[in-house]
C-alpha positions in Angstrom: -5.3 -7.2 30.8 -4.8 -10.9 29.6 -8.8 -11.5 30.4 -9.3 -8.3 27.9 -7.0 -10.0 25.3 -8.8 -13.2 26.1 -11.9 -12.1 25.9 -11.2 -10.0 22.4 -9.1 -13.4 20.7 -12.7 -14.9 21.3 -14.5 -12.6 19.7 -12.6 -12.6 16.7 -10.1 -9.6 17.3 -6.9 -11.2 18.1 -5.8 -11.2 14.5 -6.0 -8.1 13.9 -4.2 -6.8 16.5 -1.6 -9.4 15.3 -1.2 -7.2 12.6 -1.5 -4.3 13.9 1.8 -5.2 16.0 3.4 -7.0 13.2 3.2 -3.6 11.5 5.0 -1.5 14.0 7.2 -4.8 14.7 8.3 -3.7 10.9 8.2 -0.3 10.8 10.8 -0.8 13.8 12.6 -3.7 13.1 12.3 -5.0 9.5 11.2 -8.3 8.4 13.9 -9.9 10.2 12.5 -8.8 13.4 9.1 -10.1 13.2 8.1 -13.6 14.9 5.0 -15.4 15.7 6.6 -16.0 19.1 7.6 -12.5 19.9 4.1 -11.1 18.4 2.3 -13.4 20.9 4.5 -12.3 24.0 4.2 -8.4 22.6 0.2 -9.3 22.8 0.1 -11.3 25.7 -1.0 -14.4 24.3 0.4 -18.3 24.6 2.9 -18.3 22.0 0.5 -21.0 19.9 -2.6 -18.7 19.5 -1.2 -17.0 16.4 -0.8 -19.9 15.0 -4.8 -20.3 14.4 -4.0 -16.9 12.1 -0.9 -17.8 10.5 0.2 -20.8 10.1 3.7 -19.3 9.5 6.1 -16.3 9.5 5.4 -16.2 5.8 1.7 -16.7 6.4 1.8 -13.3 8.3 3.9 -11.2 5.6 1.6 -12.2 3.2 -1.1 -11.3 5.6 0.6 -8.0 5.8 1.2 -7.0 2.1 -2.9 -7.8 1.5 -3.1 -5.1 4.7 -0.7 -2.7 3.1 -2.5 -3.0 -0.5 -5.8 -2.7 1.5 -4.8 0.4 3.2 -3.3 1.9 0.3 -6.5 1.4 -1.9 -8.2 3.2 1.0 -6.3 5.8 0.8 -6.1 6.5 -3.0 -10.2 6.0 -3.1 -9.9 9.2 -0.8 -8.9 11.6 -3.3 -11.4 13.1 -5.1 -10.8 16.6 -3.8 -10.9 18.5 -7.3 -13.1 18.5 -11.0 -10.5 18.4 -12.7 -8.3 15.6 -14.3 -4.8 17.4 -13.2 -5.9 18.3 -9.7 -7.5 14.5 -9.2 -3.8 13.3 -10.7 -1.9 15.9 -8.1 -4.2 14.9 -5.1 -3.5 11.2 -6.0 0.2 11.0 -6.7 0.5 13.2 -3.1 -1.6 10.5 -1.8 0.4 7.4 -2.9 3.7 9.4 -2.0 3.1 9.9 1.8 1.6 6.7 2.0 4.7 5.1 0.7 7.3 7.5 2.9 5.3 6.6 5.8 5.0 3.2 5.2 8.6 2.4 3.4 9.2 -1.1 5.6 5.7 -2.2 4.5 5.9 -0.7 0.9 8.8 -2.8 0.5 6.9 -6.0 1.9 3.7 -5.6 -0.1 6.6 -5.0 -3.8 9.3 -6.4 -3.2 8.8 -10.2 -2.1 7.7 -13.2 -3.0 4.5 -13.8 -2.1 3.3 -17.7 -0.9 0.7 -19.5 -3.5 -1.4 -19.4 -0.3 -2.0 -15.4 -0.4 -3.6 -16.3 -4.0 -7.3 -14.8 -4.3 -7.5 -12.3 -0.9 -3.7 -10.6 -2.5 -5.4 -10.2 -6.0 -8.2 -8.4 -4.3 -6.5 -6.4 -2.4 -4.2 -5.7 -5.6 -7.2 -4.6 -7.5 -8.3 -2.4 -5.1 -5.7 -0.6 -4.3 -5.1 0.3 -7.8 -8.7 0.7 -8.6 -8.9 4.6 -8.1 -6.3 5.5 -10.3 -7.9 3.0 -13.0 -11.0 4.5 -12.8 -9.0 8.0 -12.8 -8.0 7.5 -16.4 -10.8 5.5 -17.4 -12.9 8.7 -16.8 -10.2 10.9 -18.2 -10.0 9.1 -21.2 -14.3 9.0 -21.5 -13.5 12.9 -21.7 -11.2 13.3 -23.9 -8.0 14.1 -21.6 -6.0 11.2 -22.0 -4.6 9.1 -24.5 -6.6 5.8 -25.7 -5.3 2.5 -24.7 -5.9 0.3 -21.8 -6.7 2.5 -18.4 -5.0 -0.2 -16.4 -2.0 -0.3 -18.2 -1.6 3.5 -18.1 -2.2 3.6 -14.2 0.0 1.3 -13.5 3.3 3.0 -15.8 2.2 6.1 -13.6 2.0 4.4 -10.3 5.6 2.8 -11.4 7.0 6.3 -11.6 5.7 6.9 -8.1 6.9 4.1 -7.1 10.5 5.0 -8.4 10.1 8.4 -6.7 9.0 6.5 -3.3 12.0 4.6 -3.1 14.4 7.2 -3.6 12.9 9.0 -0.9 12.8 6.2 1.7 16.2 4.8 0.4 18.1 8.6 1.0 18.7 9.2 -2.5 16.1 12.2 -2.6 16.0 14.4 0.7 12.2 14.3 2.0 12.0 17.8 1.6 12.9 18.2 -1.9 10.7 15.4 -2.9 7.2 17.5 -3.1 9.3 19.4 -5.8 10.3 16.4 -7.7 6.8 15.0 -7.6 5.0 18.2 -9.3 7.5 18.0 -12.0 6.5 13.9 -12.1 3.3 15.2 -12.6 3.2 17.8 -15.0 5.2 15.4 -17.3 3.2 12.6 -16.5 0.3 14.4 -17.5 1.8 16.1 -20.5 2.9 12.4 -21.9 -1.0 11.2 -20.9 -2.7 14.0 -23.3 -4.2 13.3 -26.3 -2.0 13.9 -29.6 -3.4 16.3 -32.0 
């Protein structure tokens, strides 16, 4: 087993699986329980060789929050199920709200703190990305007619706030899991009735 993880640090692949265990390490334990040290032993590598990743515990986090933003772009680019502009905006708040219940630890990470200097152009990326889909969602919407003028960006992002809101209710036990697929149609329908066009 060490000659595996030996063999897979040299080919590039030990930093990854850095984060892949920093990830659980947070899902389990919060940020308080995530170390370079412990990461190494969890690995099986000499407690220095994460070092030549991150230089520092907040080196990682930030590492993780670009991860989180990366994975949660993935996921929203993934929902282009229906036609039409209410069953693209259903698909995608769905989307973003089981990504955020299942991920609430990392959620938290990628919003909630401060972020080093040091993060600066790969966290913008990410950033962008992640919120990319649901640009491009009203952009298009908006080229047809279905949503009110004014800068997509700005739009996506007071509808991914609401999300947002509704995510951390739900992972801080103010909603019950089970009634928030109810709360997030109505989120919908009056997100989509406030994004219409006035006549």
């Amino acid at each position: 087993m060490p000659i595996t993880r030996a063999r897979a640090y040299h080919h590039g692949d030990l930093r990854a699986e850095l984060l892949q265990r920093a990830e659980a390490t947070l899902r389990e334990s919060g940020v308080d329980g995530l170390s370079l040290r412990q990461l190494a032993r969890d690995v099986g590598v000499s407690h220095a060789a994460p070092t030549r990743h991150f230089k520092d515990k907040q080196a990682l986090l930030d590492a993780l929050a670009v991860s989180g933003f990366q994975q949660l772009g993935a996921a929203l680019e993934q929902t282009v199920a229906s036609d039409s502009f209410g069953g693209r905006i259903r698909e995608m708040a769905r989307t973003y709200l089981r990504f955020a219940t299942e991920n609430s630890a990392l959620l938290a990470l990628m919003f909630a703190r401060r972020h080093s200097p040091a993060a600066g152009d790969a966290m913008s990326e990410a950033v962008d990305r992640a919120f990319a889909a649901p640009v491009a969602l009203i952009a298009d919407a908006q080229a047809r007619g279905e949503v009110i003028a004014g800068e997509p960006r700005r739009i996506a992002l007071s509808a991914v706030a609401a999300l947002q809101g509704l995510a951390t209710f739900v992972g801080s036990g103010v909603i019950a899991r089970d009634a928030a697929d109810e709360l997030l149609e109505e989120m919908t329908i009056h997100m989509m009735d406030g994004l219409h066009p006035r006549r």
